[in-house]
C-alpha positions in Angstrom: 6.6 29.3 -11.1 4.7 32.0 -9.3 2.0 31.7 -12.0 2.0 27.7 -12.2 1.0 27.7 -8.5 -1.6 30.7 -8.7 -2.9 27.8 -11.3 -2.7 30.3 -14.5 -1.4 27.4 -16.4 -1.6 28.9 -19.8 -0.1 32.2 -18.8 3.1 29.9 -16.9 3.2 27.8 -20.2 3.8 31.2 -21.9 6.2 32.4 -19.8 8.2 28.8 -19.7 8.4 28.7 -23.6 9.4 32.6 -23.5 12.2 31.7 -21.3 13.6 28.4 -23.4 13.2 30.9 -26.6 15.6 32.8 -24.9 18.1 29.9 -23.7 17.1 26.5 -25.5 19.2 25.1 -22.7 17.2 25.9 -19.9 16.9 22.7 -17.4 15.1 24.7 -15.1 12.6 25.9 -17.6 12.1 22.5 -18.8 11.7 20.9 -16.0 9.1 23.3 -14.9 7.2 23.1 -17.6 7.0 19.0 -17.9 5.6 19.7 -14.6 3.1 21.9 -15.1 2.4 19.5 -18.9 2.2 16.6 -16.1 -0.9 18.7 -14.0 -2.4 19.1 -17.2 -2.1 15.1 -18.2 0.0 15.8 -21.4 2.5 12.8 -19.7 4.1 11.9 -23.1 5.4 15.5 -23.5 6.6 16.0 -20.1 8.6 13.2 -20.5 10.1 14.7 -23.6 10.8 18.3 -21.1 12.6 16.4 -18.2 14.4 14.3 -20.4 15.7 17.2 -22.1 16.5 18.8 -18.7 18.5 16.0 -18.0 20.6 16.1 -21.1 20.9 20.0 -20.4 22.3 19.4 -16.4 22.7 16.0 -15.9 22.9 16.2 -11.9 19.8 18.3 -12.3 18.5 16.0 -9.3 14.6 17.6 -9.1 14.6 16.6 -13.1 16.1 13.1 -12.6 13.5 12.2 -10.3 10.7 13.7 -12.7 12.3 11.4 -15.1 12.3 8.6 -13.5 8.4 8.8 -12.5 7.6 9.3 -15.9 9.6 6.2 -16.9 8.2 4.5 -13.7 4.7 5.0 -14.8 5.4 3.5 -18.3 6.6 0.7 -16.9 10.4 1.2 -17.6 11.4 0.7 -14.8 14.8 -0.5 -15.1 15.6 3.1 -16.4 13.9 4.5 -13.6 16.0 3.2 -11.3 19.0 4.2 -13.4 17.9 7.7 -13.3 17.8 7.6 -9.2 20.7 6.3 -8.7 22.0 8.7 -11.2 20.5 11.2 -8.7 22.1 10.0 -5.6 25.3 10.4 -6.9 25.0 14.3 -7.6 23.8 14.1 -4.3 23.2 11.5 -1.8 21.8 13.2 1.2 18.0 13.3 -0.2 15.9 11.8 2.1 13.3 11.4 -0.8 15.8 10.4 -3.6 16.6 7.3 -1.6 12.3 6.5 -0.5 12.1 6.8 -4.6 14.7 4.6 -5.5 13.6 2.0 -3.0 10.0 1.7 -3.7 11.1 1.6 -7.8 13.8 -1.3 -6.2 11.5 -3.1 -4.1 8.8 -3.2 -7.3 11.6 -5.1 -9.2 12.4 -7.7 -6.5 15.4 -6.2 -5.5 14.9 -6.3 -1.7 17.5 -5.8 -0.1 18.8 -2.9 -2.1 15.3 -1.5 -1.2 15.3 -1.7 2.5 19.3 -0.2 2.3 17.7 2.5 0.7 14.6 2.9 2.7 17.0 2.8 6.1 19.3 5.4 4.4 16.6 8.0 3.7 15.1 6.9 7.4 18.9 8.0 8.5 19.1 10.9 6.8 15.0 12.1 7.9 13.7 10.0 10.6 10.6 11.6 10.6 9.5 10.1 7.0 7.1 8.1 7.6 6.2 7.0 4.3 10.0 5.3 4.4 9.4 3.7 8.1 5.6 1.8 6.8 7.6 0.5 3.5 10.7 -0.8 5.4 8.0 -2.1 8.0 6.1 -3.7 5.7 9.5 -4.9 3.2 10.5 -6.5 6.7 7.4 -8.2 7.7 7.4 -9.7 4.0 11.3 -10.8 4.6 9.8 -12.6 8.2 11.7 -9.9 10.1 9.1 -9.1 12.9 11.2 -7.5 15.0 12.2 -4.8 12.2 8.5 -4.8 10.9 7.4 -3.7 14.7 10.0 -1.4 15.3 9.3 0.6 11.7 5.5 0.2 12.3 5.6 1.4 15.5 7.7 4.6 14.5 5.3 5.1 11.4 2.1 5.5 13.9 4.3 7.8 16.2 4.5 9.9 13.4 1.3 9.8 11.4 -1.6 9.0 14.1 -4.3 9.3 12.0 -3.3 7.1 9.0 -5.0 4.1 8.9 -2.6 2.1 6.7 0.0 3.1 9.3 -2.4 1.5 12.1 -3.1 -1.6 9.6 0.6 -2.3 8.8 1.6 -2.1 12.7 -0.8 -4.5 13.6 0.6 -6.9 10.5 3.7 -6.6 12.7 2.3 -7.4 16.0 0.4 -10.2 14.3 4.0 -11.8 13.4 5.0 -11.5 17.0 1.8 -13.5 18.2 0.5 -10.4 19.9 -3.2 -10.8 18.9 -5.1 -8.9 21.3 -2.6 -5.4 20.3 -3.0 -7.0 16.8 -6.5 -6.3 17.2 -6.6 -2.6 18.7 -4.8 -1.7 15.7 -6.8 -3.4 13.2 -9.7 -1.4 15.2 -8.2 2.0 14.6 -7.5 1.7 11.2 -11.0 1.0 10.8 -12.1 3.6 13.2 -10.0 5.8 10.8 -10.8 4.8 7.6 -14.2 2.6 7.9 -14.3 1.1 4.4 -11.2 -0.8 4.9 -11.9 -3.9 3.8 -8.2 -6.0 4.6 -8.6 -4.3 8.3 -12.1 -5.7 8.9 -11.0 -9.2 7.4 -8.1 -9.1 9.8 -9.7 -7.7 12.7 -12.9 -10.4 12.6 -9.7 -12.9 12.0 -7.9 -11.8 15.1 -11.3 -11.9 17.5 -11.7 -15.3 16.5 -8.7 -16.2 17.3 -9.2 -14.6 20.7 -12.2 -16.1 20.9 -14.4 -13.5 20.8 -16.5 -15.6 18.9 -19.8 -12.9 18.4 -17.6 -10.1 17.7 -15.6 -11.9 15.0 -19.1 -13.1 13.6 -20.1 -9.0 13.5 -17.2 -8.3 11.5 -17.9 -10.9 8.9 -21.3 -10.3 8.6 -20.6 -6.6 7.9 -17.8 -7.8 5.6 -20.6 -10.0 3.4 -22.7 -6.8 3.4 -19.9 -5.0 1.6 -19.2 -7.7 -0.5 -21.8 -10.2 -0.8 -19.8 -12.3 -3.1 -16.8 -12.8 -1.0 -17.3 -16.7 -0.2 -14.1 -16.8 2.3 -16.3 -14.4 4.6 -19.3 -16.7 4.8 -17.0 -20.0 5.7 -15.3 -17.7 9.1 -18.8 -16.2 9.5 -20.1 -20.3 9.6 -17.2 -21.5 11.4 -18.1 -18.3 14.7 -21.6 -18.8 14.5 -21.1 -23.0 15.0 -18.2 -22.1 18.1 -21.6 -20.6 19.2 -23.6 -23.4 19.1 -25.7 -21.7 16.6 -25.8 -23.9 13.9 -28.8 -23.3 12.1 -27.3 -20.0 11.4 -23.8 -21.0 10.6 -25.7 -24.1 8.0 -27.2 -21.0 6.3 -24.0 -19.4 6.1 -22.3 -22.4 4.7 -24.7 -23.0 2.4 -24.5 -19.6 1.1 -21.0 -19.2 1.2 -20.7 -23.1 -1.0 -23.1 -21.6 -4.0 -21.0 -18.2 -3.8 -17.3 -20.2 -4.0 -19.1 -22.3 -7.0 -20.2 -18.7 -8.9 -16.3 -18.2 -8.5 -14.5 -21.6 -9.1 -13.2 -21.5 -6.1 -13.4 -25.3 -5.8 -11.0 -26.1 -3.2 -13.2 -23.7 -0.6 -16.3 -24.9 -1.7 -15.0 -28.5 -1.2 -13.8 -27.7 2.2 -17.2 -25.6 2.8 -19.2 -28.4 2.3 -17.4 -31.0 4.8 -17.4 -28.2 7.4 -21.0 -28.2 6.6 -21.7 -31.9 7.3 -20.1 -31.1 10.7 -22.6 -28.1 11.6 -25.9 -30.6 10.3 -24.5 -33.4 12.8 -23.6 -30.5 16.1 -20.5 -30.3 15.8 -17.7 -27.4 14.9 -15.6 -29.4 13.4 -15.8 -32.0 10.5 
């Protein structure tokens, strides 16, 4: 192992297949080297190493869970879970067992075995945040707010300077009507991570709803500037810029956003755009 982390991957591969010439048997040698075939991208065959570390030691939990990623990322992901669970019973008390299992339960639908599992490893490590943002968000889903705050919250505690952790914890404060601290965490997240496209959406969403009318219209014009072909962007941007009393702006901005949701099919939208733009010829907000 010393040599797979120094990165001499051909000399570790040498001395893995030395050591399973010695003792075919070898989970620990096969495990190791399906991981050091996974850095190299040889997936298929790394497959082929844990599985045979988990014939060799079945409650070889490190190889389970190798397993069950491999199976994950083919898509098997029945057997993936099967593996986990397998896991957990040679030993529940991994924090990480149970985050894996979830996620791989809450992919297949089964949500309320997920958040058990993502509470459990929360119990057994409360300072995993990657558990806390997933039960947060699984709870937010399930129109929990009060979970969904409580989880967010704890996942910002821990990891200040994730944006996803600020983004989800403003979902949460979104549910509980809280629009203005809904907002200040939409701005973090992009203060973090300024690309974020779902947090400007949101934030220009929560300003207009705050009616802070010229800062929403900011944040969709920057959003159409990042993705000129985003038609949604250009009906919010209309709909500020006509709360303004600026309508030949906000006719421009319909007009633009109609031909955009046509280049799309969005039908319905353009539809809607174009009553909302009858309103804005004729002075008024609203249709």
């Amino acid at each position: 192992m010393i040599l797979f982390s120094q990165g001499k991957l051909d000399q570790a591969r040498g001395s893995f297949l030395a050591a399973l010439q010695i003792k075919p048997d070898s989970a620990e040698a096969r495990n190791n080297l399906g991981n050091l075939l996974v850095s190299q991208g040889r997936l298929e065959e790394a497959g082929e190493q844990f599985a045979a570390a988990v014939r060799s030691a079945p409650d070889f939990v490190e190889a389970r869970c190798n397993l069950a990623q491999y199976l994950a990322g083919k898509g098997a992901v029945g057997q993936a879970i099967e593996h986990y669970t397998a896991a957990l019973r040679a030993k529940p008390d991994q924090p990480e067992v149970h985050l894996g299992l979830a996620k791989l339960l809450e992919q297949a639908g089964r949500l309320d075995e997920a958040a058990r599992h993502y509470a459990e490893a929360i119990q057994l490590r409360p300072d995993l945040a990657e558990a806390h943002n997933n039960l947060s968000n699984l709870a937010a889903s399930q129109n929990n707010p009060g979970l969904a705050l409580t989880h967010g919250l704890a996942t910002v505690r821990l990891k200040p300077e994730w944006a996803e952790a600020h983004y989800n914890l403003a979902n949460a404060l979104f549910l509980q009507n809280k629009i203005e601290d809904a907002a200040a965490q939409y701005s973090e997240a992009l203060r973090l991570q300024t690309n974020y496209f779902e947090a400007r959406q949101n934030l220009g969403f929560m300003l207009e709803k705050l009616g802070r009318n010229k800062e929403s219209a900011d944040q969709y014009g920057e959003i159409i500037r990042l993705r000129p072909d985003f038609a949604a962007a250009y009906d919010r941007l209309a709909a500020v810029l006509a709360k303004q009393s600026r309508f030949p702006e906000a006719i421009k901005a319909a007009e633009e956003g109609i031909q955009r949701a046509n280049s799309a099919g969005q039908n319905n939208l353009a539809d809607g755009m174009k009553a909302r733009l009858q309103a804005y010829r004729t002075g008024k907000q609203q249709p």
